[in-house]
C-alpha positions as CSV (number, residue, x, y, z in Angstrom):
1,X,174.1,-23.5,-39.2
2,X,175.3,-26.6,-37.1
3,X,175.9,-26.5,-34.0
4,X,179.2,-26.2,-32.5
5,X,180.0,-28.2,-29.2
6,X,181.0,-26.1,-26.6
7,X,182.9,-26.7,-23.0
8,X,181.9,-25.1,-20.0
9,X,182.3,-21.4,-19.3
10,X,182.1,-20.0,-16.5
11,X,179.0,-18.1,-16.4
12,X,176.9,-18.1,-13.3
13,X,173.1,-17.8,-13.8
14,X,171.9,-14.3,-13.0
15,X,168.3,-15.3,-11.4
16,X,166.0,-18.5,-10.6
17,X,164.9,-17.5,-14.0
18,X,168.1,-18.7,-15.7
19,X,169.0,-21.3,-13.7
20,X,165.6,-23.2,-15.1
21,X,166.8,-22.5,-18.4
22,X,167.7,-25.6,-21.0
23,X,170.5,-25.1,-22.7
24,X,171.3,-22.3,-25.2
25,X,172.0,-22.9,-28.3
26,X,173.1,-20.9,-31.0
27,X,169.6,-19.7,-31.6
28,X,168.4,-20.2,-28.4
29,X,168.9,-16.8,-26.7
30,X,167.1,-13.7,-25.8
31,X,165.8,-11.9,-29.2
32,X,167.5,-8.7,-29.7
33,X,163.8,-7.0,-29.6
34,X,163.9,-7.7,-25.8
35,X,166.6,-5.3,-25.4
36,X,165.0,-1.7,-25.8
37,X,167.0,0.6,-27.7
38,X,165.3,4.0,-25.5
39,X,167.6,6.6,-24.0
40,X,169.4,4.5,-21.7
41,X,170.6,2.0,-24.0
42,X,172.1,5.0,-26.0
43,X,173.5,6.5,-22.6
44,X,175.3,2.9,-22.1
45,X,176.8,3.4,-25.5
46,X,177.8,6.8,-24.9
47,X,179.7,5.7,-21.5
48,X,181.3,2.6,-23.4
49,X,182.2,5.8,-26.4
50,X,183.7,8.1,-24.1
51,X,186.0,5.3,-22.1
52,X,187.3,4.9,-25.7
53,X,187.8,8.1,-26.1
54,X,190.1,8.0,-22.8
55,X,192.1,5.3,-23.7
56,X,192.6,6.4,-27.4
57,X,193.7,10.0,-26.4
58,X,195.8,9.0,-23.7
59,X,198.0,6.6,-26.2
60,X,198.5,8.6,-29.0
61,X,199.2,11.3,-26.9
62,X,202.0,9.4,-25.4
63,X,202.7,8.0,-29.1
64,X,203.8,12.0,-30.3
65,X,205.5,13.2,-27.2
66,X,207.7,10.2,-27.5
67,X,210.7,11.8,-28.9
68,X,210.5,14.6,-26.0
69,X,209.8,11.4,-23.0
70,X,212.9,10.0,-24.1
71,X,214.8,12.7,-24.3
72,X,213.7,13.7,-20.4
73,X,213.9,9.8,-19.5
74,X,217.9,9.4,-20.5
75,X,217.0,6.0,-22.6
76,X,217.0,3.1,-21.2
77,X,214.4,3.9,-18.5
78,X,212.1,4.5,-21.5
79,X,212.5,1.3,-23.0
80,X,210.7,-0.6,-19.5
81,X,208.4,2.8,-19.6
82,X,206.5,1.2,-22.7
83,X,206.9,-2.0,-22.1
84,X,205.3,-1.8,-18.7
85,X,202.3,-0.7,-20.5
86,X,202.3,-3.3,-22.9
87,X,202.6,-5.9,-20.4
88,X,199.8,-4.4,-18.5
89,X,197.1,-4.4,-21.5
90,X,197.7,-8.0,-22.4
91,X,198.3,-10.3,-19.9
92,X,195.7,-10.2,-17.9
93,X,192.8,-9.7,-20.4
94,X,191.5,-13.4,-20.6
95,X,191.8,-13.5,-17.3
96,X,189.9,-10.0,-16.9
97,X,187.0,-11.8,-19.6
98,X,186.5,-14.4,-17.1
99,X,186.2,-11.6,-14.2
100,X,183.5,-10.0,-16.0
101,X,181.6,-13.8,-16.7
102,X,182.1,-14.2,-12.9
103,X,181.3,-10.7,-10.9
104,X,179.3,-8.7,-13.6
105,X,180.5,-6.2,-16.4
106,X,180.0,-3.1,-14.6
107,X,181.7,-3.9,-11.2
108,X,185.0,-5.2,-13.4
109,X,184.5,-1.7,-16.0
110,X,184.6,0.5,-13.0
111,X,187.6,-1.0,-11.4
112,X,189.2,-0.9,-15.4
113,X,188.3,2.5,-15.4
114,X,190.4,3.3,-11.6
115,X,193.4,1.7,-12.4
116,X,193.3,3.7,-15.9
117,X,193.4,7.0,-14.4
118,X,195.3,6.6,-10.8
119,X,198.3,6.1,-12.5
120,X,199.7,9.1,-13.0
121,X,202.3,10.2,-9.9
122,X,206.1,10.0,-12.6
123,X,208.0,8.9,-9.7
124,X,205.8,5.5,-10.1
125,X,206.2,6.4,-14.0
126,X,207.2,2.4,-14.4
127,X,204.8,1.0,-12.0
128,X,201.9,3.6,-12.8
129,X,201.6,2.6,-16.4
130,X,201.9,-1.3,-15.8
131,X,198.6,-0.9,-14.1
132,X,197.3,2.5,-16.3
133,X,197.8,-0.3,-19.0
134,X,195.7,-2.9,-17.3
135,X,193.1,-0.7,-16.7
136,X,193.5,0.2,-20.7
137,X,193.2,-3.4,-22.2
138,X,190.8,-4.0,-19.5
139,X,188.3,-1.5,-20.8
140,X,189.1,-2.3,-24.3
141,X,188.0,-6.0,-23.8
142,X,185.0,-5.2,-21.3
143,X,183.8,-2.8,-24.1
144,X,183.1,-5.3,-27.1
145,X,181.7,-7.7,-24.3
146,X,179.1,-5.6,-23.6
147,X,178.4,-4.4,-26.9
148,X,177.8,-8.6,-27.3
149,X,175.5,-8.5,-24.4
150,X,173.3,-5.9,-25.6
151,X,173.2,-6.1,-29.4
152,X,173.4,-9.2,-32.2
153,X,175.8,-10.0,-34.2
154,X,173.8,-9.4,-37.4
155,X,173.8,-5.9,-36.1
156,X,176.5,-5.4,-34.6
157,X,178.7,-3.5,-37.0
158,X,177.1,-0.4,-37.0
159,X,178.1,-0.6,-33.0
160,X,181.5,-1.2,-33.5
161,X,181.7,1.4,-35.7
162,X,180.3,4.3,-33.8
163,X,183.3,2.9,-31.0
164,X,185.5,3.1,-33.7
165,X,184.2,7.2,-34.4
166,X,184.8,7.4,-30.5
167,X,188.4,5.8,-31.3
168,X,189.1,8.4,-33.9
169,X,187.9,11.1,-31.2
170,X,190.7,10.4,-28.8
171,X,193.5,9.0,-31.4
172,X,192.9,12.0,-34.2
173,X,192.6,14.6,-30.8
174,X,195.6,12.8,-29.0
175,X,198.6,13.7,-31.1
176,X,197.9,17.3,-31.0
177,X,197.6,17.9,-27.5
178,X,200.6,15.4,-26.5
179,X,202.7,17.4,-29.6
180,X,201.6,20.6,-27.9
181,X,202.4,19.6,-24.4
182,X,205.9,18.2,-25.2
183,X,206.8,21.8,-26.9
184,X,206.1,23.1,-24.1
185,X,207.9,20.7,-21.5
186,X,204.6,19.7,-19.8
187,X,204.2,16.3,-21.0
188,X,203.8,15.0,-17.3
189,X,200.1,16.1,-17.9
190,X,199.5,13.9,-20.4
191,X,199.0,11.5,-17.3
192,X,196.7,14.0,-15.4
193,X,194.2,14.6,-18.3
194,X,193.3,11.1,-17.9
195,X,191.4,12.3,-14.1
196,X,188.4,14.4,-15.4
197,X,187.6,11.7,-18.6
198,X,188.0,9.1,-16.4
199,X,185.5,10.6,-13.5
200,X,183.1,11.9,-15.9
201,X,183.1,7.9,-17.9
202,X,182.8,6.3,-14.3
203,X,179.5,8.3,-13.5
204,X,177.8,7.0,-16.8
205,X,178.8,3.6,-16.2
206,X,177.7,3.7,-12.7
207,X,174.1,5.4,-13.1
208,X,173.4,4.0,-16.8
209,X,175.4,0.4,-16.9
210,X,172.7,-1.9,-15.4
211,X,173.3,-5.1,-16.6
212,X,172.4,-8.5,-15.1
213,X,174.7,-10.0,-13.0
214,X,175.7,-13.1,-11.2
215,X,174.2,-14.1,-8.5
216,X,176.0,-16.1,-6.2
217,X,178.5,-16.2,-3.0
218,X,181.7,-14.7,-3.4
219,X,183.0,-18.3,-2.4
220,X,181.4,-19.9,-5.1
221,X,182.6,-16.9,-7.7
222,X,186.3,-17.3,-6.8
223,X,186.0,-21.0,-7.3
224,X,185.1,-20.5,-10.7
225,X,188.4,-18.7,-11.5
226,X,191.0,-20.3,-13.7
227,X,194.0,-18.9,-11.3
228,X,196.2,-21.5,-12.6
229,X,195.9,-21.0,-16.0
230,X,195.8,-17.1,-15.4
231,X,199.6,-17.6,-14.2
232,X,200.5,-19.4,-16.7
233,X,199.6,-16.8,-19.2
234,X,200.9,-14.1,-17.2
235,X,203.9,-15.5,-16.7
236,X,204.7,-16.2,-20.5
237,X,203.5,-13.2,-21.8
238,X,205.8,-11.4,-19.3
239,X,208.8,-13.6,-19.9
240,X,207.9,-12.5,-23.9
241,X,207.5,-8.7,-23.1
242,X,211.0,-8.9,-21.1
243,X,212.6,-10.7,-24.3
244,X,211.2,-8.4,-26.7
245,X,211.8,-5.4,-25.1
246,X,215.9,-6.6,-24.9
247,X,215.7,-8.0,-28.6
248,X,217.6,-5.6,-30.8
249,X,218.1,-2.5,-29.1
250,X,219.6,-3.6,-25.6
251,X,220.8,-7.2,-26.9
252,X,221.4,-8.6,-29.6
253,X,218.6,-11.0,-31.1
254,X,221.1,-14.3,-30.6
255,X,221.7,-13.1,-27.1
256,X,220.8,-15.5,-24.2
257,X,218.8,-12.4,-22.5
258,X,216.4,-12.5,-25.6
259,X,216.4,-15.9,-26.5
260,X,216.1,-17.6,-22.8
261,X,212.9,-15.6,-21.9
262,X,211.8,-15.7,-25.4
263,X,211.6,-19.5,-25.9
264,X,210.6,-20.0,-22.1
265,X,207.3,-17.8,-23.0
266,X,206.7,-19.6,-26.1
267,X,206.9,-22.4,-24.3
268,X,204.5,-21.7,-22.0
269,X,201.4,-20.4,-24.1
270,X,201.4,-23.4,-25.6
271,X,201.3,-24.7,-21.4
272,X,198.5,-22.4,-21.5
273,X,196.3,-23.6,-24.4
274,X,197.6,-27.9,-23.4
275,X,195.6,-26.8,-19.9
276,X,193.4,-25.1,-20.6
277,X,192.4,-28.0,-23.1
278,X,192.7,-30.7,-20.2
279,X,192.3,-29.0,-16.7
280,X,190.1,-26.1,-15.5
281,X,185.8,-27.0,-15.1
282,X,185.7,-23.1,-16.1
283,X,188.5,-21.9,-18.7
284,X,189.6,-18.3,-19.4
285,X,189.9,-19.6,-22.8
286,X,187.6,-22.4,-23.6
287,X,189.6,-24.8,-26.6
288,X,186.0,-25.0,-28.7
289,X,186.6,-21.4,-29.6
290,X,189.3,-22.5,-32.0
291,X,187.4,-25.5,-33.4
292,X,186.6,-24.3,-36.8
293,X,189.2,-22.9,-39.5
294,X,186.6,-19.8,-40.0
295,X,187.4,-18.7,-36.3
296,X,191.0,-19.8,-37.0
297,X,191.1,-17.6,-39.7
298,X,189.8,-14.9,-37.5
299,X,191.9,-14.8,-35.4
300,X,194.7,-15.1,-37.4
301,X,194.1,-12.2,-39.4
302,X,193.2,-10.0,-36.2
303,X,197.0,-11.2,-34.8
304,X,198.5,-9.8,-38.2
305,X,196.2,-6.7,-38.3
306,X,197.6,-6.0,-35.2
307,X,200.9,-6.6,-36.3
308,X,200.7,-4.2,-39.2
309,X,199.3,-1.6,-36.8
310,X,201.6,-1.9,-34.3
311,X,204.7,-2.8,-36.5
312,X,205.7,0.9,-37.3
313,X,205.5,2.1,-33.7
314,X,207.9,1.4,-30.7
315,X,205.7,2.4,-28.2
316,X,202.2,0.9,-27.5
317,X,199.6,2.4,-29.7
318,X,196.7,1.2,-31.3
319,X,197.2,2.8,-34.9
320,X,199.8,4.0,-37.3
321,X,200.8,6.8,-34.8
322,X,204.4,6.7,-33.5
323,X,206.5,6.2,-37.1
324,X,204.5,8.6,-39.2
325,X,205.1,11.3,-36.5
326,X,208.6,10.7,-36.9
327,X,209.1,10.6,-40.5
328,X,207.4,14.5,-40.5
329,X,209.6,14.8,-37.4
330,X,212.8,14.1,-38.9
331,X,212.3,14.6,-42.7
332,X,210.3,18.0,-43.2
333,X,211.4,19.4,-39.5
334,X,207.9,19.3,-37.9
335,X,207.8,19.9,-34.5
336,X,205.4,17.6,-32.7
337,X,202.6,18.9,-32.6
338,X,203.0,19.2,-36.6
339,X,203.9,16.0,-37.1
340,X,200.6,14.8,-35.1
341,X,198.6,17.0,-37.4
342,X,200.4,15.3,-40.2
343,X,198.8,11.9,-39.2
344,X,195.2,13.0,-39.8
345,X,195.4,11.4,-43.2
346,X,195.5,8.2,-41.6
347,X,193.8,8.8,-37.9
348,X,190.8,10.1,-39.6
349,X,190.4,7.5,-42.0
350,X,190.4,4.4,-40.3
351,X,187.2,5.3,-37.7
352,X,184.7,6.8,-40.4
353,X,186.1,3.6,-43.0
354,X,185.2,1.4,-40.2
355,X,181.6,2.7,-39.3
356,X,181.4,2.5,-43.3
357,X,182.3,-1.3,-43.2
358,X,180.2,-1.9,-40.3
359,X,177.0,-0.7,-41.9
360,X,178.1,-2.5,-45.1
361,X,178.0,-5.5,-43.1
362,X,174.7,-5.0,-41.3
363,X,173.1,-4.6,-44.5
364,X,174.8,-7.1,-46.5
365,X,175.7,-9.8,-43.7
366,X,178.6,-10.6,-45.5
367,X,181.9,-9.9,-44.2
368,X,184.3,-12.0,-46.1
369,X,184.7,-9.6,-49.0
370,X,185.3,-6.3,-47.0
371,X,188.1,-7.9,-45.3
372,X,189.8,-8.9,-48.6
373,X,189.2,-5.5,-49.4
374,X,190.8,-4.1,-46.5
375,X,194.0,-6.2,-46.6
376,X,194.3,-5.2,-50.3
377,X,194.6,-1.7,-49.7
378,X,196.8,-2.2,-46.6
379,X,199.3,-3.4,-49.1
380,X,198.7,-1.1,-52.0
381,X,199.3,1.9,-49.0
382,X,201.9,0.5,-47.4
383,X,204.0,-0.6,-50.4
384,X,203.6,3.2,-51.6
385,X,204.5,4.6,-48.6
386,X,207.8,2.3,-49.3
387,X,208.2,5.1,-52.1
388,X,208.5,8.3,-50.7
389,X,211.7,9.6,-49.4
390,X,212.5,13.1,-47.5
391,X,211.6,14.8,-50.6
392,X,208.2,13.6,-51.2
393,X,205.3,16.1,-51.0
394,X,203.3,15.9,-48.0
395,X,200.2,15.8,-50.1
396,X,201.6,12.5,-51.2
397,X,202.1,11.2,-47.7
398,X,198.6,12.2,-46.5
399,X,197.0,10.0,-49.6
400,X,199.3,7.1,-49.2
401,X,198.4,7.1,-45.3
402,X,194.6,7.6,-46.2
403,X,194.6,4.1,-48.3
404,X,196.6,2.5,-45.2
405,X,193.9,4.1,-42.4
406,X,190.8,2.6,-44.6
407,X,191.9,-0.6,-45.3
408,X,192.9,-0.8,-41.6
409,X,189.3,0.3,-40.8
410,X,188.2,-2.6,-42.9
411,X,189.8,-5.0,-41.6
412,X,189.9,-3.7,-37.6
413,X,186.1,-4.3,-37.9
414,X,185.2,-7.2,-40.2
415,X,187.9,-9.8,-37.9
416,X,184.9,-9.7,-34.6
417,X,182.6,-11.4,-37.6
418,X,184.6,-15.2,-38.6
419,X,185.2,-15.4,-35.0
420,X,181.7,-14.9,-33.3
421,X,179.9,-17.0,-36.2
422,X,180.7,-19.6,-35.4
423,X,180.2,-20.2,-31.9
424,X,177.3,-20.1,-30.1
425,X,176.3,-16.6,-28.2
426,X,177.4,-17.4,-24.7
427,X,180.7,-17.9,-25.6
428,X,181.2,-14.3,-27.0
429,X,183.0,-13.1,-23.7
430,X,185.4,-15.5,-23.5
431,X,186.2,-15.1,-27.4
432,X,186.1,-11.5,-27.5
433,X,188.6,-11.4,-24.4
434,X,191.0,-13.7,-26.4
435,X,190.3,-12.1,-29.4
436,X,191.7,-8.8,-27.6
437,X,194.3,-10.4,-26.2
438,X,195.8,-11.7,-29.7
439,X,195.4,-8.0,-30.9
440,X,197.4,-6.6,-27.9
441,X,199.5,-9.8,-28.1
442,X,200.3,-9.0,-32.1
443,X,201.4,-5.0,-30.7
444,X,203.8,-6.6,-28.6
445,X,205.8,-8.6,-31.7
446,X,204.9,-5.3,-34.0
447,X,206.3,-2.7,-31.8
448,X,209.8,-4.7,-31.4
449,X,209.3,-5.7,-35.6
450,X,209.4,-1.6,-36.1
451,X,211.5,-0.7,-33.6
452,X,214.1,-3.3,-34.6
453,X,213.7,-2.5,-38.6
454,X,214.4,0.9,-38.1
455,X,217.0,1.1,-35.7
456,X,219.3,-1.3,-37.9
457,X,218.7,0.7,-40.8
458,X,219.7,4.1,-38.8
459,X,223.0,2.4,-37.2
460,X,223.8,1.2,-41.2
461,X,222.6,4.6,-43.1
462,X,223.7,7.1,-40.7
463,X,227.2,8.6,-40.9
464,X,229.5,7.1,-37.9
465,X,231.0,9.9,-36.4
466,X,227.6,10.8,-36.1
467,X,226.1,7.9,-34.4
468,X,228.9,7.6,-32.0
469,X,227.4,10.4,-29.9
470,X,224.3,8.7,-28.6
471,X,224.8,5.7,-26.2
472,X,223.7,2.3,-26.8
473,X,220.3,0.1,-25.1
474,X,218.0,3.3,-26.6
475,X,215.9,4.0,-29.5
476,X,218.0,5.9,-31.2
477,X,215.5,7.4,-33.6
478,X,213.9,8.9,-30.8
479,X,217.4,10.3,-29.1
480,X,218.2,11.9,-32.5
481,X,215.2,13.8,-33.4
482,X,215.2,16.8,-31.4
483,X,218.5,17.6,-32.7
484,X,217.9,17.6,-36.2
485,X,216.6,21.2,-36.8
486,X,220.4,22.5,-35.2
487,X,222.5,20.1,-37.8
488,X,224.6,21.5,-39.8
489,X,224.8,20.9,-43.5
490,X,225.6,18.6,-45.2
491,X,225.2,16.5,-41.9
492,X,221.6,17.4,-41.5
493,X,220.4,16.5,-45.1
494,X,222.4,12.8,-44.4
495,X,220.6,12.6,-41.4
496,X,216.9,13.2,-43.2
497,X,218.3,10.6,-46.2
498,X,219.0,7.7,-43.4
499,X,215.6,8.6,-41.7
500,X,213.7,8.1,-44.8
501,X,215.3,5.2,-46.1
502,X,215.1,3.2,-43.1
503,X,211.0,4.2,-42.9
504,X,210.6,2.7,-46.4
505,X,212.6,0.0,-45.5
506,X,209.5,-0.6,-42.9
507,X,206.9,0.2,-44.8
508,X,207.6,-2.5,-47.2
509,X,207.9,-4.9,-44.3
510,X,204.0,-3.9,-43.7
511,X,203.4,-4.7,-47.3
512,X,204.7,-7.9,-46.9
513,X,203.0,-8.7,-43.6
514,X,199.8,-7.2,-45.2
515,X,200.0,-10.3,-48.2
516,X,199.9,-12.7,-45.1
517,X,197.1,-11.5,-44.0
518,X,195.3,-11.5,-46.9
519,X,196.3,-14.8,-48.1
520,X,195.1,-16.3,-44.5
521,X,191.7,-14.4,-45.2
522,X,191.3,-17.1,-47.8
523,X,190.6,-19.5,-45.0
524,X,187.3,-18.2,-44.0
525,X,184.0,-19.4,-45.1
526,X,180.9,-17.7,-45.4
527,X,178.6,-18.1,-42.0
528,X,175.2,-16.4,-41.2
529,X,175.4,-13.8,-38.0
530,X,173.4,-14.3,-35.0
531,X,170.3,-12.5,-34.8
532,X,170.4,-12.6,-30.9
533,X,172.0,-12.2,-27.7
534,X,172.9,-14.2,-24.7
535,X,169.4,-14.8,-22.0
536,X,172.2,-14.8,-19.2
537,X,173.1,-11.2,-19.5
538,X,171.6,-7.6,-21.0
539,X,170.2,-4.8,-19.0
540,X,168.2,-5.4,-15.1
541,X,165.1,-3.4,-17.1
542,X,165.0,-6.3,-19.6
543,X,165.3,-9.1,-16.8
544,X,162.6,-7.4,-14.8
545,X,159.9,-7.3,-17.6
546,X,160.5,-11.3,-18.3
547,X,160.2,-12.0,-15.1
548,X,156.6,-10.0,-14.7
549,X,155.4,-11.8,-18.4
550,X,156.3,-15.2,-16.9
């Protein structure tokens, strides 16, 4: 493969060793067989597994509860509730990418880790889960970056799908104990459960995550921070969140509120990639990444995956996990811990189809066809999903979900691979950190795309005399739920017509975002994976035993 000129990134050499080094190029890293795979290496995957499963259980918790939050929260309260976490697990990723190229992986993992589960005292609620959500896309970022450190790329799939299975753990586990919590008014300790996980994923990181670090004065370190182009992309993202969370439900989408901060943040990413092009020695997102239309193509389809995951739920959630709930919810009178059950279809389809696709990959190195897989039956799903109203059979729903979760599994692993080909290996942090970002970036859009979708269809399908009880600036879906079960007829049968009219109303939105992403897939050429890792990082052990052979 050619090589790919990089800039600088902001990785300080670890020992003497490194800083003799030449060069790396794309080849030109540690082999993978310096990196033994004993029982520590597998206890570092099983700390990286179970802060997955922390993160994963905590937000689809959250997701099935919703309808109960709100109802407790009075509405508008709820709306800043969500999009505090939003804001939190993407603005500051790149940024929190370049932290971990600076400091180390473990120092930044433990701190991820703290702000994850401190955050739970609901007179902060607001506060608490801007920073529970930092914490969140934190770890989420920190996790693939060390997966990168430790393992190749030609091998990496398997890895990514066993944090998938860990994925499935927490999301599949989530709905059942937030739907169970919120029946019986305790869905404060949602936010409490997060303390034990939390301790127990810390203590493995700390004993087990030895890794290489940096090693240099903490006045050299902050030097090598982009601060400048961190505020810029905190600034627009958060002038985006503020616009988004307005657009539709508080005002309306020509409003100044929405468009003002909209355009402003718009403005300003594109600030952020102009600088980061022309101004910092050590950028949080170095331009090369984006130099070949493979990677482009990466990315792309990992911002519309994200979309389509996101795009039925109007809370952050990483899977189909909020809508779904809420057609059982409101069309077959599931409480919610039913309707998280209900979900299984998909929840428990996306993690196994993703170790699947990941093994695939290993063996076959190929990962263009998978993905066209995956999109394909994202759209096939999603447009039979568009189908079913509130009569359908459940068994129905469960195998229209199932073809959703797999192709989402396909897809959700196979976008690391056009991205990280092309590049050389010690620009995998950086990359993976955007790559996170655009994913929790694409939630953002999806989550106002759903929300917005479904509340026009409720304010045009449901019966007016009817709608006129619950105030405006809310989700209404959410305000209306818990009082389905006490309509009386034939009010309540309207009600459960509007509900599932306006879902496939969505659903064939999906569809049609799903088509995008497949035709962008078409974009992507075929590149061999790297069969090593980057010299400047791995475990201490490793480091130690070069050192002795030299």
């Amino acid at each position: 493969m050619s090589s790919v000129k990089t800039e600088t990134s902001p990785v300080i050499p670890t020992e003497e060793l490194h800083s003799t080094s030449k060069p790396e190029s794309h080849l030109d890293s540690q082999d993978e067989s310096t990196i033994p795979r004993d029982w520590k290496f597998w206890c570092i995957i099983l700390s990286l597994a179970i802060c997955l499963v922390l993160t994963a259980m905590e937000l689809s918790a959250v997701g099935t509860a919703l309808p109960v939050i709100v109802q407790d929260l009075k509405g508008d309260q709820f709306v800043w509730v969500g999009s505090a976490y939003t804001l939190g697990c993407t603005a500051l990723i790149p940024f929190c990418g370049g932290l971990a190229q600076i400091f180390g992986r473990r120092i930044v993992v433990l701190v991820s880790i703290a702000l994850f589960c401190i955050a739970t005292h609901m007179n902060f609620l607001i506060g608490g889960r801007t920073v529970q959500g930092l914490g969140s896309g934190a770890i989420t970022a920190l996790i693939q970056i060390i997966i990168a450190d430790l393992v190749p790329l030609k091998e990496r799939g398997s890895f990514n799908g066993i944090m998938a299975l860990a994925w499935a753990l927490g999301g599949g586990s989530g709905p059942v104990i937030g739907g169970s919590l919120a029946q019986r008014g305790k869905w404060r300790w949602l936010f409490y459960l997060n303390i034990p996980v939390a301790g127990l994923a810390a203590t493995l990181v700390t004993i087990f995550l030895r890794l290489k670090k940096p090693n240099a004065p903490l006045r050299e370190k902050l030097k090598k921070i982009d601060w400048i182009g961190t505020f810029i992309i905190v600034a627009a993202t958060t002038s985006i969140v503020i616009a988004l969370t307005w657009a539709g439900i508080q005002f309306s989408w020509s409003s100044a509120k929405v468009l003002v901060p909209l355009i402003l943040g718009i403005l300003g990413l594109f600030g952020f990639l102009a600088f980061e092009a022309l101004g910092p020695e050590f950028p949080i997102v170095p331009i090369s990444l984006l130099g070949s239309r493979t990677a482009l193509s990466g990315y792309a389809q990992n911002f519309f995956n994200g979309l389509v995951i996101s795009a039925v739920s109007c809370q952050h959630s990483h899977h189909l996990l909020n809508w779904l709930p809420v057609y059982f919810q409101a069309c077959k009178d599931a409480g919610p811990t039913a309707g998280g059950v209900d979900v299984f279809g998909l929840s428990y389809t996306i993690s196994p189809s993703a170790l699947l696709i990941g093994i695939v990959i290993q063996k076959t190195l190929r990962y263009r066809q998978p993905m066209w897989c995956g999109w394909a039956l994202m759209i096939v799903g999603s447009a039979l999903l568009g189908t079913i109203d509130e009569n359908s059979s459940r068994s129905m729903c469960y195998g229209f979900e199932a073809l959703v979760g797999i192709g989402m599994g396909f897809v959700y692993i196979s976008a690391y691979f056009p991205v990280l080909a092309p590049i050389p290996v010690s620009q995998a942090a950086p990359a993976l950190a955007f790559f996170t970002f655009l994913r929790n970036f694409a939630l953002i859009w999806g989550i106002t795309i759903g929300g917005t979708v479904v509340q026009n269809q409720l304010i045009h399908r449901l019966p007016s005399a009817f709608l006129a009880q619950f105030p405006g600036g809310t989700q209404i879906a959410f305000e209306i739920i818990p009082s389905i079960k006490s309509l009386p007829q034939p009010l309540k049968d309207q009600v459960r017509h509007a509900f599932a009219g306006s879902l496939q109303v969505l659903w064939n939105v999906i569809a049609g975002v799903s088509g995008l992403g497949l035709l962008i897939s078409l974009a992507m050429k075929h590149l061999p994976l790297h069969t090593s890792v980057d010299s400047n990082w791995g475990t201490e052990k490793v480091e130690k035993d070069v050192q002795v052979a030299a």
